[in-house]
N, C-alpha and C positions, 0 to 999 in steps of 0.2 A: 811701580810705587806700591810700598806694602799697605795694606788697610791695618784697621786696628784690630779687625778676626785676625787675621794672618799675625798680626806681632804678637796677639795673647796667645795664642794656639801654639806658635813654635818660639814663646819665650822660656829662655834655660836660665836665665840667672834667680832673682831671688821669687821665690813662687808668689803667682798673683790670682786671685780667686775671682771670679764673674761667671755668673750666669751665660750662659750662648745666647739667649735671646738680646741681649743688651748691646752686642756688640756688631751689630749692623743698625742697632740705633745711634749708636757714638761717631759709627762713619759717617749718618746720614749728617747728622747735627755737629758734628766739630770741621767735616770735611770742610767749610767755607772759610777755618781758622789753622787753617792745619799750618800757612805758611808764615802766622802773622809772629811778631815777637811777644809771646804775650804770656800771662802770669796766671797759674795755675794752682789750687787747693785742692785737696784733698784729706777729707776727716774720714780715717780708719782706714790704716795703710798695712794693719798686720804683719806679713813678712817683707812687707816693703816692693814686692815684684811692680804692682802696678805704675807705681814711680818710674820704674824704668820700659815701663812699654809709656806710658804718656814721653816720655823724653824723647823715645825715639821719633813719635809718629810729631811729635811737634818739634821741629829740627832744630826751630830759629827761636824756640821761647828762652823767656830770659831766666824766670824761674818758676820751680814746681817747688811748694810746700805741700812736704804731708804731715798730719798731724793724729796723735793717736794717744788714748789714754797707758798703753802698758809698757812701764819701763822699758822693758826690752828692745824696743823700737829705737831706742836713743843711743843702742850700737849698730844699727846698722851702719853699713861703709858705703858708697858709693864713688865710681871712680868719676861721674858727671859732678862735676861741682857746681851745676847748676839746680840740685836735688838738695833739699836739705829736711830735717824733721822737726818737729816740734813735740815733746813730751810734755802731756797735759790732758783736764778734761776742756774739751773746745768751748762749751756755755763758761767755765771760768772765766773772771775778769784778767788775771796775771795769765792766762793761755792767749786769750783776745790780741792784749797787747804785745805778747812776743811774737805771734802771728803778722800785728799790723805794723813789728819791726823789721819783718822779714819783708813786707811788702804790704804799702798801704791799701791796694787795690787788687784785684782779681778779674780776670776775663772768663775763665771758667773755675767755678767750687762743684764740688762732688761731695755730698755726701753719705759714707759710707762706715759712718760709726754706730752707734749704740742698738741702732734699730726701735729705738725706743720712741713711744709715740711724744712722750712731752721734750726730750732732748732733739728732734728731730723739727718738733715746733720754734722749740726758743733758738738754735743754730739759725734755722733759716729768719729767723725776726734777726738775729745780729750778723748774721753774716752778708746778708742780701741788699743791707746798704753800702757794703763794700765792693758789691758786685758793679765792675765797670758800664757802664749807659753800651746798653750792646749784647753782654752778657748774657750766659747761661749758666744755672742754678740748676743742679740735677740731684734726684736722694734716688738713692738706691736700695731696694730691699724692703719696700712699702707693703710685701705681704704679710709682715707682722703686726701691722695697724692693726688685723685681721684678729692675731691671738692675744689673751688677756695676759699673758709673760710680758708681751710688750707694752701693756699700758691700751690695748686696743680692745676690738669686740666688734663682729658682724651687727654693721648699723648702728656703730654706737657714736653718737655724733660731737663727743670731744677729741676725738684723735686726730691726729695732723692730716690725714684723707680728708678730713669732713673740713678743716682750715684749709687745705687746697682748693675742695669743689667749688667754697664761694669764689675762688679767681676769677670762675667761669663770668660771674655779673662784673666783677670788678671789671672785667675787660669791657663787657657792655653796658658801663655804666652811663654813657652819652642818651641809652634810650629810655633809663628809669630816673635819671638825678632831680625828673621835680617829683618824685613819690617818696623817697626814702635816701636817706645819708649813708656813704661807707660805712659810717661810725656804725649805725645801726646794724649794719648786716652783721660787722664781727663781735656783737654783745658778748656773745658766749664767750671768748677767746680774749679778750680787751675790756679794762673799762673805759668809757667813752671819750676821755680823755685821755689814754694814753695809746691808741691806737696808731703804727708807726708810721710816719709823713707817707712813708714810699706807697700805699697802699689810697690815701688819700691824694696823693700828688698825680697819680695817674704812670706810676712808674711800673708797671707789671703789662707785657706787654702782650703774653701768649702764654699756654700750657697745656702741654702734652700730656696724657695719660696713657700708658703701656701695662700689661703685667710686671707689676712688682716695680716698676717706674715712674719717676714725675718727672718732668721738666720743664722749668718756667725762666721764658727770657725777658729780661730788662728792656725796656722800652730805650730807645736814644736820647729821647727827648721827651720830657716829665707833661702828659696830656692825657687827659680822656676822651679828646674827640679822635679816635680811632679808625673809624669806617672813610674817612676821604671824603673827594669829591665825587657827584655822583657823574656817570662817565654814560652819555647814549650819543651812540653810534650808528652810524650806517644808515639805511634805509627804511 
């Protein structure tokens, strides 16, 4: 059975562009979906190749949307008719919806468009409650938080790195909640009032940090008691 190195490495059809570190990260973390039927995004598809390695390595999904701002993308062919595109910018409200006509929900979104630090914020605020209870949420290409081209800056604490770091409390929110409110934490990023349910609901369930990678999965079930029961054993 091929892995996802093996399908990008010796893909001929339409070229697909990934970094080599990333792709024994996609085996580790998609291998448990590999056989499920399940509905796939992707923002910033370029020549279109990556479409058709996800197709392959996901045999039984039902469909793969990719979505990209440059005309061009809206001829691509594909003989899967299970691949389709969307020409648009993804934060658009008329891109959202032709997205959530292609498919109301998603099991796994990628994103891998603009690179930019505030479009990589607002995708993941809109896109993340579409993410099915389960799901994975991955952005690609987080070393530009780094550069001021993208709206970023070593240390600089509005870019969507410094919106991901707080997931870290979010998750452990069960052992701070009589000190301080979600709301509170994401002042910077939200006013207090309109900070998104998922975040306060207790829907964020883990998140990986990689070079140049994020990955945050959706909890199944909307809680912030987290940690279990406590489990002593033995002797």
């Amino acid at each position: 059975m091929k892995t996802i190195n093996d399908l990008h490495r010796n893909q001929t059809g339409k070229s697909s562009d990934k970094w080599a570190s990333y792709l024994p990260v996609y085996d580790r973390i998609f291998l448990p979906y590999r056989d499920d039927s399940l509905r796939l995004l992707e923002v910033g598809v370029q020549n279109g190749g990556s479409l058709e390695v996800w197709a392959k390595y996901f045999s039984n999904a039902e469909k793969i949307v990719g979505c990209d701002i440059d005309p061009r993308c809206g001829s691509l062919v594909y003989d899967d008719n299970r691949i389709s595109i969307v020409v648009g910018d993804v934060n658009a409200e008329n891109t959202f919806n032709e997205i959530r006509a292609r498919s109301s929900a998603f099991d796994i979104i990628i994103d891998d468009g603009s690179h930019r630090s505030d479009d990589i914020f607002k995708a993941f605020v809109n896109y993340f409650q579409i993410l099915k209870p389960g799901g994975i949420y991955v952005v690609e290409d987080t070393h530009t938080m780094y550069w001021d081209d993208y709206q970023g800056g070593v240390l600089k604490q509005t870019t969507a790195h410094s919106f991901f770091k707080l997931f870290v409390d979010v998750i452990n929110y069960q052992h701070w909640q009589d000190d301080l409110s979600i709301k509170n934490l994401f002042v910077t990023f939200f006013p207090i009032k309109n900070i998104p349910s998922f975040l306060t609901e207790g829907w964020v369930e883990g998140i990986e940090f990689y070079n140049s990678m994020v990955i945050v999965r959706k909890s199944r079930l909307a809680s912030h008691a987290k940690l279990g029961e406590r489990l002593i054993v033995g002797g």
